[in-house]
C-alpha positions in Angstrom: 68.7 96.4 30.8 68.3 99.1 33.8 70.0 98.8 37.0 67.2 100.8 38.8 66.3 97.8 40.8 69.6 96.3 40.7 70.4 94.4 44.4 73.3 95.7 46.2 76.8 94.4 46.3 76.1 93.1 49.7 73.5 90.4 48.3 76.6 89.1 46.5 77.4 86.8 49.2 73.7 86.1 50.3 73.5 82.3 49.5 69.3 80.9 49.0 68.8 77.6 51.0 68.8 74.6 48.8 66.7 72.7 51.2 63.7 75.5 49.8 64.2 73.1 46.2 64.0 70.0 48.1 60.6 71.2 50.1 59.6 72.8 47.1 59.5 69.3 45.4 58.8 67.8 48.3 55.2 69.5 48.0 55.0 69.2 44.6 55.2 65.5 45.2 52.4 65.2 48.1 50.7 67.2 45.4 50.3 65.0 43.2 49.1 62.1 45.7 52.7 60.5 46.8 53.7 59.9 50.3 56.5 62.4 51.6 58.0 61.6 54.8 60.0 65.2 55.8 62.9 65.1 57.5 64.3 68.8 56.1 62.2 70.8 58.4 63.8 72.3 61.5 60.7 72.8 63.4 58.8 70.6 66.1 55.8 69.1 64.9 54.2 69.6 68.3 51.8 72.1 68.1 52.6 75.0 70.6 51.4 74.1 74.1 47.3 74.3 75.4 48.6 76.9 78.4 51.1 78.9 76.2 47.7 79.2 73.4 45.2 80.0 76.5 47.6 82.7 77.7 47.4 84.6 74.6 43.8 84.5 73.8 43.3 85.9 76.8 45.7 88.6 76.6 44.3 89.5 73.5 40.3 89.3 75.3 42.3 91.5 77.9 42.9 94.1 75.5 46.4 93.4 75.4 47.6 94.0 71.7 49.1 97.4 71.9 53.2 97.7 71.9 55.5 97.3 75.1 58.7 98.8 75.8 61.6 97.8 73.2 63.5 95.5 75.1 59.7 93.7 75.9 57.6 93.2 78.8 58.9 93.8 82.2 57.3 90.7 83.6 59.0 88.4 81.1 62.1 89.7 81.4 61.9 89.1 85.1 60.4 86.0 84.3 63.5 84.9 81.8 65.6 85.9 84.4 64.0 83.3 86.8 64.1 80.7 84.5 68.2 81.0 84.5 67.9 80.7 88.0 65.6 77.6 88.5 67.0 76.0 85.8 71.0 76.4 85.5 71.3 78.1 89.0 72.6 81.9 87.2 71.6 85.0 88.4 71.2 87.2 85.6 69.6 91.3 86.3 66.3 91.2 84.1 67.5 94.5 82.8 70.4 92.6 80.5 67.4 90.7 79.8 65.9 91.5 76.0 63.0 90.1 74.8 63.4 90.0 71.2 61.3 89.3 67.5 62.6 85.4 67.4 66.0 85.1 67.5 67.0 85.9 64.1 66.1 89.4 65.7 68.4 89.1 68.3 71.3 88.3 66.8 70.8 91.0 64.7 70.9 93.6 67.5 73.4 91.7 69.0 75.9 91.6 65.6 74.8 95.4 65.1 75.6 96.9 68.3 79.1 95.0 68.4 80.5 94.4 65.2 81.9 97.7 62.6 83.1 96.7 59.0 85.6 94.7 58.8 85.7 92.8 62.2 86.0 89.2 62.0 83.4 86.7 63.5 84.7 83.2 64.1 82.4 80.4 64.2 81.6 76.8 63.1 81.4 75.2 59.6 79.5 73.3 59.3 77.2 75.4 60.7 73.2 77.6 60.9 73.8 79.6 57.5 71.9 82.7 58.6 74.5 83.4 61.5 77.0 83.9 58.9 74.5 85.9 56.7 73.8 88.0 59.7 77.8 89.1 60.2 77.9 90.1 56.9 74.9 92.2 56.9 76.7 94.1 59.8 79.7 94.7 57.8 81.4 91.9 59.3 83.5 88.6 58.3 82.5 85.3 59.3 85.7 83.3 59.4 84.7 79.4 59.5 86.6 77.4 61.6 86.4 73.7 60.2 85.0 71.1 62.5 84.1 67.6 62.4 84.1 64.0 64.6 87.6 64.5 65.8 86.2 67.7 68.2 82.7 66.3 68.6 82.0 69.1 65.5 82.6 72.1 67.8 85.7 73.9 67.6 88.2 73.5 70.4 89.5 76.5 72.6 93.2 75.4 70.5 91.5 76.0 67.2 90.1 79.5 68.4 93.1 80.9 69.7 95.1 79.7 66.8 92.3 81.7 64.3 92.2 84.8 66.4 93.8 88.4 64.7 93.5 91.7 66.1 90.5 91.8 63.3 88.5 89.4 65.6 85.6 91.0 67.9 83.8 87.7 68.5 83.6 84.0 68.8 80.0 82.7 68.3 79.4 79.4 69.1 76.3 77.4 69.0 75.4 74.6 71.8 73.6 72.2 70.7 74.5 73.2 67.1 72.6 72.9 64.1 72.7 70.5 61.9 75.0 68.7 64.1 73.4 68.4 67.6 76.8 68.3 69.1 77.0 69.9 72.9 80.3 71.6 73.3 81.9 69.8 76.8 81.5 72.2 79.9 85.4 71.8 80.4 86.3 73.3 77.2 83.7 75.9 77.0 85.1 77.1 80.4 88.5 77.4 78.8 87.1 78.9 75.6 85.6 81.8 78.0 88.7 82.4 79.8 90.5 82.6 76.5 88.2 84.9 75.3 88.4 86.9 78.3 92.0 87.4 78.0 92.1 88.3 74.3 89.4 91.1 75.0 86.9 89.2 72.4 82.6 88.6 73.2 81.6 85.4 73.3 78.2 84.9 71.7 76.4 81.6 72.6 73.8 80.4 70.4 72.0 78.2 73.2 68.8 78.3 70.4 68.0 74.8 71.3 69.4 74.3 74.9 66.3 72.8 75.9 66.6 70.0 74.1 69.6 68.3 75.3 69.6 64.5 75.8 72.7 64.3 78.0 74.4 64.9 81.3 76.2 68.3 80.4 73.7 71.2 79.7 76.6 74.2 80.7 75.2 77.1 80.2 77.6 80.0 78.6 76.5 82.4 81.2 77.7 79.9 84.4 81.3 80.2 82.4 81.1 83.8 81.6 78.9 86.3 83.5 79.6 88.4 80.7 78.7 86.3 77.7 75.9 87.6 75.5 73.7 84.7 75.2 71.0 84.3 72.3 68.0 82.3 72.6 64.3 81.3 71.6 60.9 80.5 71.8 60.9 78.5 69.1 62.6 75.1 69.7 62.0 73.8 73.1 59.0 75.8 73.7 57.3 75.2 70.7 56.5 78.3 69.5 58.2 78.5 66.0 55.5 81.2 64.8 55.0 83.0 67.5 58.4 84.7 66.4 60.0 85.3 69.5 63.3 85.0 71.5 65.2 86.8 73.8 69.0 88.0 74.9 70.9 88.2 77.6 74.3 91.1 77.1 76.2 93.1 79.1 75.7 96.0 81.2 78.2 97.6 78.1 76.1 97.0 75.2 72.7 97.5 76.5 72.0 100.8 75.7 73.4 100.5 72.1 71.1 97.1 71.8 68.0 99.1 72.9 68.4 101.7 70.4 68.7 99.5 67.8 65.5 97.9 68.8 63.5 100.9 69.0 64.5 101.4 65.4 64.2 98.3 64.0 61.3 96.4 65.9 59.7 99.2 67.8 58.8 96.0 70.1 58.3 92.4 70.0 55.1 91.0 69.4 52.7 91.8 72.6 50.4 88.7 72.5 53.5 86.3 71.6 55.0 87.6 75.1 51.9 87.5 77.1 52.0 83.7 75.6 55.5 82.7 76.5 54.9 83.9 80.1 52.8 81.1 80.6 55.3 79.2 78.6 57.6 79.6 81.9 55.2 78.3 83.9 55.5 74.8 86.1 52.6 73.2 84.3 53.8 74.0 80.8 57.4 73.1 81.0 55.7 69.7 82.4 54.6 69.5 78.9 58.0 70.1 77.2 60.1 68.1 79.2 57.6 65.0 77.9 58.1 66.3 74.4 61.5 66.6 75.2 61.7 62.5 76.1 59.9 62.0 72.9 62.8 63.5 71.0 65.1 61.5 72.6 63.3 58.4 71.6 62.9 59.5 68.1 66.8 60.0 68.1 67.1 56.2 69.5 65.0 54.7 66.6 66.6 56.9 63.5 70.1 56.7 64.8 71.1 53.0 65.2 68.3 52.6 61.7 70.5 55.4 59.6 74.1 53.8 60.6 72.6 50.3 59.8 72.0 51.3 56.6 75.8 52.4 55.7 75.7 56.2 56.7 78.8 57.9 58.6 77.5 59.0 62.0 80.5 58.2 64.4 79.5 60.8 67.3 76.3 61.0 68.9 74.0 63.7 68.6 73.5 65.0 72.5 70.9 67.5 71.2 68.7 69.6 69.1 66.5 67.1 66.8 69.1 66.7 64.0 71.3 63.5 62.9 74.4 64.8 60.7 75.1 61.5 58.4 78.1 61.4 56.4 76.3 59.6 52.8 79.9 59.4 51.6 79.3 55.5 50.7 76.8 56.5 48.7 77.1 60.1 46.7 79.7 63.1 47.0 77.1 65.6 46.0 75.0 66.4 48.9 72.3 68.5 47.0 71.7 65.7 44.4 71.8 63.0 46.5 69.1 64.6 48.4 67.1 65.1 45.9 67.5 61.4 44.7 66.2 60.4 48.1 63.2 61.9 47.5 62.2 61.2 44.3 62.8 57.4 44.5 62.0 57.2 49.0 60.0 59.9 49.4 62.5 60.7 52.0 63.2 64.8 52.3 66.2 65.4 53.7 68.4 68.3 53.9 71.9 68.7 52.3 74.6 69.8 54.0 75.3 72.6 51.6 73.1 74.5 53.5 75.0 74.2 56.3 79.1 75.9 54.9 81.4 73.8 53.0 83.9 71.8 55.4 82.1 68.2 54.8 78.9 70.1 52.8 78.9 67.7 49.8 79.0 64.5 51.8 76.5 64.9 54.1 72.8 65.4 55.0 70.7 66.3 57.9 67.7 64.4 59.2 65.3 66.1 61.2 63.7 64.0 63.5 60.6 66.3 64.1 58.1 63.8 62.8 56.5 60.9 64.3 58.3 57.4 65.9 56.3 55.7 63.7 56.7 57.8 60.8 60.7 57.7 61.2 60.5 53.9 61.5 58.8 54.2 57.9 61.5 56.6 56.5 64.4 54.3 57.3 62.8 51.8 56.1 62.3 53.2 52.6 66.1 54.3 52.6 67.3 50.9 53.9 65.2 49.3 50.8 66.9 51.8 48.2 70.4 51.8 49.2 71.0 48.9 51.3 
């Protein structure tokens, strides 16, 4: 057999998503006429905002579909920066401001520009799998650092220091986390930062889904670190999933080094996508998400209390993102297969938490609660009929 096309080494450690077999099946299924209720997806089922869609069609009527500057628009990065302000009361220069291709894209110029082969990356398992793909790609090591209810599934400012080498060159920690929804307490994230600080190590903040936080705490990494590179998205709060963009905030330090990378790599972000997510900004549009906002909270109230009824482990409550993390110890210790048990006898798609690392992976599954109240209430229903 020729190796001509054989993949490199690095693919080696490149792991596919096994919730692609359960949506995969789960389409099958719907195929062939049955009634799928999905839970795997991670994406809001709201359909991107009226002002955000006006915005771009008439940037693009404007003649507006020609590239801007790497680092994106001038008036969104001005406009980002004034969203820290209103919002969490941080000043940030719009120049550390970076306006990204989603941000997949910007942790990739982030993890680029900072880590060389061989560095170590410490961050949660479980945990987003394609933060850990994206240190490898740079050269780097993720080094998982095993959470669970005990630490509210964050890792503590204890657990950090106690994993730290001189290999380290970053921490990346993502509030609320996926799968788990868990906020990391302002207290400890202050301490993490001042850790970090001391130990001459970056603190990356996946604030992806910051929007979308139920509770009292929303601490932003920035109000603890003026320093922090930040990483975050259209996507989640704003609705834009296709629209594939995002943005970072980094230091004065690594600008340059990001901007290079950018002009190589993206040339620019998507011009109508950031005509759009100016009006995303706006007063009357973030009227719009904080309603969709409350309407993920309620769906979290109904599938909650409705999964832990039926006998799955969900001792800490999610304060954000639109994902329940349920332990389905009491019923299976294999994840994947359980998973796909649920949907071939519930029609239930869920997504095992193999995806997700391997501290806990096999006994647990993540709901996404980005489908209707009504259509949750039906879900829970079907899995309280087959397992209770």
């Amino acid at each position: 057999m020729s190796d001509r096309f054989r993949p490199s080494a690095r693919m080696a450690d490149i792991a596919p998503f096994h919730v692609m077999e359960v949506m995969g099946r789960a389409q099958a299924a719907a195929a062939e006429g049955r009634d799928i209720v999905h839970m795997e997806v991670g994406e809001p089922d709201f359909d991107t905002a009226e002002p955000i869609v006006e915005a771009a069609v008439r940037a693009q009527r404007a003649g507006h579909t020609h590239y801007t500057l790497a680092l994106g628009m001038t008036a969104l990065r001005e406009a980002i920066a004034g969203f820290y302000l209103d919002r969490y009361g941080v000043r940030v220069e719009p120049r550390r401001v970076v306006v990204t291709p989603g941000a997949s894209g910007a942790l990739q110029l982030v993890l680029w520009a900072l880590v060389d082969p061989g560095d170590e990356v410490l961050m949660a398992d479980p945990g987003y799998p394609c933060n850990r793909n994206f240190v490898r790609l740079a050269g780097g090591l993720p080094v998982a650092l095993p959470v669970g209810p005990h630490s509210n599934w964050q890792p503590t400012a204890a657990q950090i220091e106690a994993a730290l080498t001189p290999r380290t060159r970053a921490v990346l920690l993502a509030s609320p986390s996926n799968p788990t929804g868990a906020v990391i307490d302002r207290n400890e994230l202050q301490t993490i930062a001042s850790l970090l600080r001391q130990r001459g190590v970056a603190l990356i903040a996946d604030e992806i889904y910051h929007g979308l936080i139920y509770g009292p705490d929303s601490t932003n990494a920035l109000s603890c670190d003026s320093e922090a590179i930040v990483v975050n998205s259209f996507s989640k709060y704003f609705g834009m999933t296709g629209w594939r963009l995002g943005w970072t905030v980094v230091p004065d330090a690594l600008l340059r080094s990001v901007e290079k990378l950018a002009q190589n790599l993206f040339i620019s972000p998507p011009t109508p996508a950031q005509h759009a997510a100016l009006a995303a900004l706006e007063p009357v549009t973030l009227a719009i998400l904080e309603q969709r906002r409350a309407a993920f909270r309620e769906r979290r109230d109904v599938l909650l209390p409705g999964l832990r009824q039926i006998g799955f482990d969900i001792p800490v409550t999610p304060q954000g993102a639109f994902y329940i993390y349920a332990g389905c110890q009491r019923f299976a210790t294999d994840s994947f297969a359980f998973s796909l048990r649920l949907l071939a006898e519930a029609g239930v798609a869920a997504t095992p938490g193999l995806d997700f690392g391997q501290h806990t992976a096999s006994t647990h599954l993540r709901f996404a609660y980005t489908t209707s109240r009504e259509r949750i209430e039906e879900a829970v229903q079907r899995l309280k009929d087959l397992l209770a």
